[in-house]
C-alpha positions in Angstrom: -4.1 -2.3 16.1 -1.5 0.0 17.2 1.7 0.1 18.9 3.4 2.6 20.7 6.1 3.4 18.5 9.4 2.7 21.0 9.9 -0.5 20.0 7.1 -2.9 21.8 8.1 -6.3 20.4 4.5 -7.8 21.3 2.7 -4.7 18.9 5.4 -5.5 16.6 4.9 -9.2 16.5 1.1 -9.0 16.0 0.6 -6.5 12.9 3.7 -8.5 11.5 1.6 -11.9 11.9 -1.3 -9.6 10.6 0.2 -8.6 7.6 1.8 -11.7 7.2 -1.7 -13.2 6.9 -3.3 -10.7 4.8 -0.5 -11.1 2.2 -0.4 -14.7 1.9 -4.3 -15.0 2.1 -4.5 -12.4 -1.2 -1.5 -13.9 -3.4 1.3 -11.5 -1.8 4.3 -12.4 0.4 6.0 -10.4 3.2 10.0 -10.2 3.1 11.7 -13.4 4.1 14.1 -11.1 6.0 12.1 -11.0 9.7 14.4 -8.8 11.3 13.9 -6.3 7.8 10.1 -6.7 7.9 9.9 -6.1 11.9 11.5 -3.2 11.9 9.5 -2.1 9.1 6.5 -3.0 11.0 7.9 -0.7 13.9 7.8 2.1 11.2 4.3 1.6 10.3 3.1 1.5 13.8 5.2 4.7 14.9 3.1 6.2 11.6 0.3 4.9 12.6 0.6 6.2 16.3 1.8 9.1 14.7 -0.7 10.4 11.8 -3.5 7.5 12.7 -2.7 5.8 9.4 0.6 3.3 8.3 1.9 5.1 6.1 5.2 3.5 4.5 8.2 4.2 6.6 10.4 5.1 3.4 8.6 7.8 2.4 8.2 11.1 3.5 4.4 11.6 5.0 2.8 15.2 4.9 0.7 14.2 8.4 -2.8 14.8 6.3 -4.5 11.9 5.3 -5.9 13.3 2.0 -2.1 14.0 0.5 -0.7 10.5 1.8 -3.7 8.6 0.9 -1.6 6.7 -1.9 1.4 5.8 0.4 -0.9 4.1 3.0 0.6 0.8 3.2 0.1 -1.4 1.0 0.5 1.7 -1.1 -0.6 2.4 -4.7 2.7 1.6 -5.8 3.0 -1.7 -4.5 1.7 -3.9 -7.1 3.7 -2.0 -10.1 6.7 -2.1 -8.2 6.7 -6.0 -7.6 5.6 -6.6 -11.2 8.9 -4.9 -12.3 11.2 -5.1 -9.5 10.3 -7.9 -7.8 9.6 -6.1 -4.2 7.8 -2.6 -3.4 9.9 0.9 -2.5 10.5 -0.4 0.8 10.8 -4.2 0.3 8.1 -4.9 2.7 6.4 -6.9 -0.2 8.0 -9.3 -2.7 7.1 -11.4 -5.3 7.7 -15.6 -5.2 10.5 -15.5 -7.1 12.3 -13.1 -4.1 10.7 -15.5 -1.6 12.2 -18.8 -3.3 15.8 -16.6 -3.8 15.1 -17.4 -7.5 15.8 -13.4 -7.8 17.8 -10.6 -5.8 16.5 -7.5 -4.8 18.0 -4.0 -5.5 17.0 -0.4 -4.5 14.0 0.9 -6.9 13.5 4.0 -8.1 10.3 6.5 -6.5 7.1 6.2 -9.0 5.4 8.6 -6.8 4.9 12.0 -8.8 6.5 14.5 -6.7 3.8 16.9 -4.6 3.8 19.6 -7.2 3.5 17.4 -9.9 0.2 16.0 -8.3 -1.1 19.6 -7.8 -0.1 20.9 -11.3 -1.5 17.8 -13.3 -5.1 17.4 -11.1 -6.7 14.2 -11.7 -7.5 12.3 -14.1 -11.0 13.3 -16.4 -11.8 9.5 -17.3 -13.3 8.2 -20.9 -16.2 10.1 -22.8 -18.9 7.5 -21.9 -21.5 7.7 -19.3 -21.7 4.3 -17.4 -24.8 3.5 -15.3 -22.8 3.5 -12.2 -19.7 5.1 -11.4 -16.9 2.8 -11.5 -14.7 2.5 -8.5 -10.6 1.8 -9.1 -8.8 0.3 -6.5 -5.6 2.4 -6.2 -3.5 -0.4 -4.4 -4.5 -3.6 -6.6 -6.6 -1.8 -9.9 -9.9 -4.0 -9.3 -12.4 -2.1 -10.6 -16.3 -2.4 -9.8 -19.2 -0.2 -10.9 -22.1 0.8 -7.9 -23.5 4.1 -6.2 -20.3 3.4 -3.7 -16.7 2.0 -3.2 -17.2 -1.6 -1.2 -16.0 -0.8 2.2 -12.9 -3.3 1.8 -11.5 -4.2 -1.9 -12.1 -8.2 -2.4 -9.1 -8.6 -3.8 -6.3 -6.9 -1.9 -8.3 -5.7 1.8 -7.8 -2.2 1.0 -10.4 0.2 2.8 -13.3 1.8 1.0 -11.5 4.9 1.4 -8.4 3.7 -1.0 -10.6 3.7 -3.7 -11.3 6.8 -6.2 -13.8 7.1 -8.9 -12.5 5.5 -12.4 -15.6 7.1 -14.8 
């Protein structure tokens, strides 16, 4: 789905219904704030119109896929940043306790390693055993599965194949 980025309220409302129902359907709830989410939702879809991805409006996207991979939304973040916080960087997400008004949410700090940081430290070299298969890692939600390839959408959160990177 995309929008055009100035604003169409009828693109706006249908990814926000979208999202709405992807969250709710894997254990995750949009913010109760409408007007907060929408115009977040505009952001994705200018992204999206933009790069040809929805990358998260509060952060700062280079334009190439492979370098923003982990702040496609729902971003690698999210899930860490609800556990602690109670809602992701950008609020888009937040945990029952926001939803209910049982807790208040506050601005989070970035857990995204800065670029150099990510290009000095290279990834991660894995355990000393040799599985079988290679074992696929979810980067949004951490499911994990072992097979030749990533499942073209994770079972638990709906991210794409292409959100997953090899674990060992």
């Amino acid at each position: 789905m995309s929008g055009n980025g100035n604003g169409d309220s009828k693109n706006i409302d249908l990814y926000y219904e979208k999202l709405f129902e992807e969250a709710e359907r894997s254990g995750y709830h949009l913010n109760p704030d409408t007007g907060f989410s929408k115009a977040l939702v505009t952001g994705l879809l200018t992204n999206l119109n933009r790069y040809g991805y929805a990358c998260c409006p509060c952060r700062l996207a280079s334009g190439k896929k492979e370098e923003d991979i982990d702040i496609i939304c729902p971003c690698d973040y999210r899930d860490a940043d609800l556990g602690e916080y109670g809602c992701c960087f950008c609020a888009l997400y937040v945990t029952e306790a926001v939803l209910k008004g049982d807790k208040g949410l506050s601005s989070i700090p970035e857990r995204r390693p800065d670029k150099n940081y990510r290009k000095r430290t290279g990834e991660a070299t894995g355990a000393t055993i040799k599985p079988p298969l290679p074992v696929w890692r979810c980067r949004v939600c951490g499911y994990l599965c072992g097979r030749e390839e990533p499942p073209g959408t994770c079972p638990i959160c709906k991210a794409s194949k292409e959100r997953f990177e090899r674990f060992l």
